[in-house]
N, C-alpha and C positions, 0 to 999 in steps of 0.2 A: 256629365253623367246624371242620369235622372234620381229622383229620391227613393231612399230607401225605407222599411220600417222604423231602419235605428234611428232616419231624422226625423221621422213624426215626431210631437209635440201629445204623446197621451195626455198629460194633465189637463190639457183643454180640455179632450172627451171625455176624461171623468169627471172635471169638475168637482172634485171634493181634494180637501187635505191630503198628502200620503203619508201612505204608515211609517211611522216611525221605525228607524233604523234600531238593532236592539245596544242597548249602551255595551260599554267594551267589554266592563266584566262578563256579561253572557259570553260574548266569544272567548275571552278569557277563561271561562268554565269549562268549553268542549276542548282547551289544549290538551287538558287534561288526560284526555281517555281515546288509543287508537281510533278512529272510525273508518268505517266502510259505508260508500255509497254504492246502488242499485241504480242501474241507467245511468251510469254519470257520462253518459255522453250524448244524455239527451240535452235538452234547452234549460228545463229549471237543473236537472241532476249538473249539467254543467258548470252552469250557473253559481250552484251552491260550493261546485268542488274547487273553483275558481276565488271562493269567498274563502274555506275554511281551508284552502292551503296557504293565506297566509299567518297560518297558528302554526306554531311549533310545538305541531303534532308530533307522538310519541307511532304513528304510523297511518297513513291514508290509503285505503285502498279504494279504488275505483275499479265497478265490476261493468263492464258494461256486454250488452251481446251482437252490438255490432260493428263490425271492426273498422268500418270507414270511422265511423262517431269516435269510436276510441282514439283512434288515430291522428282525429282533427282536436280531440280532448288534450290529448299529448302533446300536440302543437303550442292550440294555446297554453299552455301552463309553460311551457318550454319559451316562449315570449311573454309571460307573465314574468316582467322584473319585478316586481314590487314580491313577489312570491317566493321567489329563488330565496334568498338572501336569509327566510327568516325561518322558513321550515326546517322544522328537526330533523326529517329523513326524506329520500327520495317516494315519492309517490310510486306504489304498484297498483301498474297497469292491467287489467285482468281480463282478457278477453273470454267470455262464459256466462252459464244462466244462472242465476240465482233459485232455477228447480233442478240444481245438478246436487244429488246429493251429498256425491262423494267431492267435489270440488269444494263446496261447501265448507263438510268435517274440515279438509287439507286447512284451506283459508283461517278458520277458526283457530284450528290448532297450530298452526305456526303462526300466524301476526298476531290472534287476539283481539279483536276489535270488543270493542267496550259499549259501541255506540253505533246503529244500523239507519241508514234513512235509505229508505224504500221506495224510491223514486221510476224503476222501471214499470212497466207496464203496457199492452195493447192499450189503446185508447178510443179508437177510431169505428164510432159508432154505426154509419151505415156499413164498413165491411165487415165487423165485427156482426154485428147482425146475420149476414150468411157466414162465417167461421165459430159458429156456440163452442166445439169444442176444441179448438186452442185459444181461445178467452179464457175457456174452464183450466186449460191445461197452464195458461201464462199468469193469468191474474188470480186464481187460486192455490193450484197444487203448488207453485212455484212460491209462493206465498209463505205455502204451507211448510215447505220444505226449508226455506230462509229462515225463520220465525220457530219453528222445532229445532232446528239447530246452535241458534244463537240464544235459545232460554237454555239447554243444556251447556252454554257456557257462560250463561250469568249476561249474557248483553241486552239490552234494551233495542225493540225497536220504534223508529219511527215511520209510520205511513203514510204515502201521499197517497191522499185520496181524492172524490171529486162529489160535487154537491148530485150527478147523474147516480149516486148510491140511495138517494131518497125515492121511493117510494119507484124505483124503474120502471121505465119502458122501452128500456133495451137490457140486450146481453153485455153490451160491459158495464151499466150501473150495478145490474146483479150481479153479476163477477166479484167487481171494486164491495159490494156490500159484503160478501163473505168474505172475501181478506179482511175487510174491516173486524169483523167478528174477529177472526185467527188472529189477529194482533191482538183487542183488546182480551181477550182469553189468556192472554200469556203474558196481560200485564201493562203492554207499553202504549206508544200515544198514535194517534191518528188524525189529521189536519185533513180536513176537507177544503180543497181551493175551488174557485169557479172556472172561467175563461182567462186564460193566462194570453196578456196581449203581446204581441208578435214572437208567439213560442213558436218550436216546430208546428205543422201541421196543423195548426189554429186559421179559424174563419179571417184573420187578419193577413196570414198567408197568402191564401185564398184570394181573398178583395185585390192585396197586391198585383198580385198576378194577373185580374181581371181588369184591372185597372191600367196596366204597362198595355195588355190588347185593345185597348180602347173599350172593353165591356164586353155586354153588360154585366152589372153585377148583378149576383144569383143570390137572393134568401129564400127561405122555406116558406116564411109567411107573414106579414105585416105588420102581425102585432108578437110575434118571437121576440122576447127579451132575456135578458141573463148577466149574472155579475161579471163583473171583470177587475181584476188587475194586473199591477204589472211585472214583472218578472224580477224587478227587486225585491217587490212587494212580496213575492212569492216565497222568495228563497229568507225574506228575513221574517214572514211567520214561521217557517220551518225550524228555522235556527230559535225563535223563542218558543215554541213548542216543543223544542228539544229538553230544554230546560226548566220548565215546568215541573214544580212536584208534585207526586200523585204517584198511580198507577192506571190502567187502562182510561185514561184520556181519550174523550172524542170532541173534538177542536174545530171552528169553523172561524174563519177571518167575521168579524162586525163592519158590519156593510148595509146601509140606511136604502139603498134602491136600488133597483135593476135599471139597464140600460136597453134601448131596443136596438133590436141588432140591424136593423132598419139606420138606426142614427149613426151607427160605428158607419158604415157602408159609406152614407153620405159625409160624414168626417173624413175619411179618408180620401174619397174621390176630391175633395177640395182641398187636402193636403199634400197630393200626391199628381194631381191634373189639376190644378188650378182653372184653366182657360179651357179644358175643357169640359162639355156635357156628358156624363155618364148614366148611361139609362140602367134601370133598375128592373129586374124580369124577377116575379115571386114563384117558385117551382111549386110550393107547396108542402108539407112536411115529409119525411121520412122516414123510412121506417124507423123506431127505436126514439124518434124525436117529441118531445115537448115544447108546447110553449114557452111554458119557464120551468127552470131549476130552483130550487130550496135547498137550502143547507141543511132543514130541520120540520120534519114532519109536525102535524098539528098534534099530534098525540106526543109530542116529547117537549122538556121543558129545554130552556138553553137560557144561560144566567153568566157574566163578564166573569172573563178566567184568571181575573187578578192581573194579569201582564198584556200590555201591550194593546193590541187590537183585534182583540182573539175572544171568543166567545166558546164556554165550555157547555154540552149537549148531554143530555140526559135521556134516555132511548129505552124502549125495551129489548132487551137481549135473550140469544139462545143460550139456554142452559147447556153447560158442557156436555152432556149428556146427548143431550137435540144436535151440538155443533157433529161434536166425533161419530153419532153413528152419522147425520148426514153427508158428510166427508166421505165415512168409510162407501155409502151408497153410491158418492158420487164418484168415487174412484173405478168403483166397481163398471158403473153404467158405463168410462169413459174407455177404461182399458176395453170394452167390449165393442167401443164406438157404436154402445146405443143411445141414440141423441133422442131419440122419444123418451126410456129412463132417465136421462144425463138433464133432460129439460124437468121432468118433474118431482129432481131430487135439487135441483135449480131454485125449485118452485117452493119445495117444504123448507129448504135454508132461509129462502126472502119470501114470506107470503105477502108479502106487499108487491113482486115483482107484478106485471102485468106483459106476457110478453106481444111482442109483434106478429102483424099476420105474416111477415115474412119467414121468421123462426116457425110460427105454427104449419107453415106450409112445410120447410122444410124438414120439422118432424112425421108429418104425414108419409112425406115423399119415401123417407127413410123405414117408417112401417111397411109401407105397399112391397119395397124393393124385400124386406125381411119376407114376406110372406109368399114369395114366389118360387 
C-alpha cells in the first residue's frame, strides 16, 4: 500500500520544536461547561471534537452541515475507545447551519452550551472568488447569526480564523475579517491559524494527489511562502485560546518563519516517491492569492499572550456603530443579490481588502446584466 499523509514525518519540514500540548488542568477547565462545535466534521473541527470528548462533558454537541462529515465524525467517536468510557453524555449529532436561526435558538435553549468554537467555514479561495455571495452568506451572516444568539444566552465564543483576514486579497480573507469583527464585538476570542498540514482540502492534499499520478506538481509561484502547522498543533491553540482570560481576544500561533511552498512540495515528493523524479510546473498566482500571509499587519502591535505559544494582536477596530450599519447594508445588498453593493459594503467593513480582477469583473458583469 503506498504512503499516506498520516505517515509523513512533518517535524522534518518544520524543523522547529512543536507546540506544546496544553497541561491537563486546561482541559480539565472546559469539563466544566456544555460545548458546541461548528464544522465538527471538518479536519481541525473533528479533530478538536475527538480531543474534548474525552472530558466528561456536562454535553457536546457537534453541528456540522454536511452529512457524509457528520456521518464519518459519528464513526470515528463511536471507535474512539479511550472516549466512550469517560464522557458524561452521549454526543449530539447535529446535522444544520450555524446561519439557521431558529435551530440555533432550539440548540441553545435545550442543551445550553456554555462554550462555542466556530470552526465551520467556506475556505477555498480561488472558488470562493467567483461565489462573493455565499462566502458573504456562510462566513458572515452565519457568523452573525451563531454569535447573536449565543451572547443572548451568556456563551462565549471561539473563532477559527486564518491569517488570509490580513490585509485581503480575496473574498474569503474579507469574509473571515468581519466575522472576526462579530466575534470580538460580543466579547469572545478569535485564533488566527496559517496552513494546517494535511487537513481537508490543504495544498498538502493537493501534492498528494499529484504525486500518486506521478506529477507534476503545481505552485502558483516560486517564491510563495506561508506558515504551517500541524493538526494537533491546531486543535491544542484552540483549546488554550479557549481558556484564556480576557474578553475580545485576537490570537495568532508565535511562529519565527515562513516556509516556501516550493519546499513542502519537494518534502513530500521525497517522502512519498522516494525513487522517483517529480517535476514541478509553476502556474502562477491566482486570483485572490498572495505571496505571503501575515498574522498581523504592520499597523498593529502583537505582544506574548501569557500561555502557550500564542501571541495576542492589537488592531484597529469598527466601532459598533461602523460594524451594525455595515451588516445591516450588507444584508441588504445580499438579499437583493446586488454583488456590485454586496462588494462595496464588503469594501467599507475591510478597507484594507483589495479585491481581485476576478470579483471586479464579476461585479461589472452583474451591473451590465441590471441595466438591460
Amino acid at each position: 500500500m503506498p504512503p499516506s499523509l498520516k505517515d509523513i514525518l512533518w517535524r522534518e519540514f518544520l524543523a522547529r520544536p512543536a507546540f506544546e500540548s496544553p497541561p491537563p488542568e486546561i482541559i480539565n477547565r472546559l469539563a466544566n461547561a456544555p460545548i458546541l462545535v461548528t464544522g465538527a466534521g471538518g479536519s481541525i473541527g473533528s479533530a478538536l471534537t475527538l480531543r474534548v470528548a474525552h472530558c466528561a462533558l456536562p454535553a457536546l454537541l457537534l453541528l456540522e452541515s454536511a452529512e457524509n462529515n457528520l456521518y464519518q465524525l459519528q464513526r470515528a467517536l463511536a471507535d474512539d475507545r479511550d472516549a466512550a468510557p469517560r464522557a458524561g453524555v452521549s454526543p449530539a449529532f447535529i446535522l444544520g447551519n450555524a446561519g439557521d436561526r431558529a435551530l440555533m435558538e432550539n440548540l441553545f435553549a435545550v442543551h445550553g452550551p456554555r462554550l462555542v468554537f466556530h470552526t465551520a467555514a467556506y475556505k477555498h479561495v480561488p472558488l470562493l472568488e467567483t461565489q462573493p455571495l455565499a462566502a458573504i452568506a456562510n462566513n458572515i451572516f452565519a457568523t452573525e447569526t451563531l454569535t447573536t444568539v449565543a451572547a443572548a444566552h451568556s456563551a462565549r465564543v471561539v473563532l477559527l480564523s486564518t491569517d488570509k483576514a490580513v490585509e485581503p486579497a480575496s473574498v474569503m480573507g474579507a469574509t473571515k475579517r468581519v466575522a472576526e469583527e462579530i466575534v470580538l464585538a460580543s466579547g469572545g476570542t478569535v485564533l488566527r491559524l496559517g496552513n494546517v498540514l494535511a487537513s481537508s482540502g490543504s495544498v498538502t492534499e493537493v501534492f498528494a494527489q499529484q504525486i500518486a499520478h506521478g506529477g507534476p506538481l503545481t505552485i502558483t509561484d516560486p517564491n510563495a511562502r506561508r506558515y504551517f502547522l500541524t493538526l494537533d498543533e491546531a486543535v491544542n491553540l484552540l483549546l488554550l485560546a479557549s481558556v484564556l482570560p480576557g474578553s475580545s481576544l485576537l490570537l495568532a500561533p508565535e511562529l519565527a518563519a515562513m516556509h516556501e511552498i516550493g519546499e513542502l512540495a519537494r518534502f513530500m515528493a521525497r517522502q512519498l516517491a522516494p525513487v522517483r523524479e517529480i517535476l514541478i510546473h509553476f502556474t502562477g498566482l491566482r486570483p485572490g492569492d498572495k505571496l505571503a500571509e501575515r498574522f498581523w499587519s504592520a499597523s498593529d502591535l502583537a505582544y506574548p499572550a501569557g500561555s502557550g505559544n500564542l501571541v495576542s494582536i492589537c488592531t484597529n477596530r469598527l466601532t459598533p456603530i461602523e460594524l451594525e450599519s455595515g451588516l445591516a447594508a450588507l444584508h441588504s445588498a445580499a438579499e437583493d443579490h446586488d454583488l456590485s453593493a454586496a462588494l462595496t459594503q464588503l469594501k467599507s467593513l475591510v478597507p484594507d481588502f483589495h479585491p481581485s480582477q476576478t470579483v471586479l469583473a464579476l461585479t461589472r458583469h452583474s451591473n451590465s446584466r441590471a441595466c438591460v
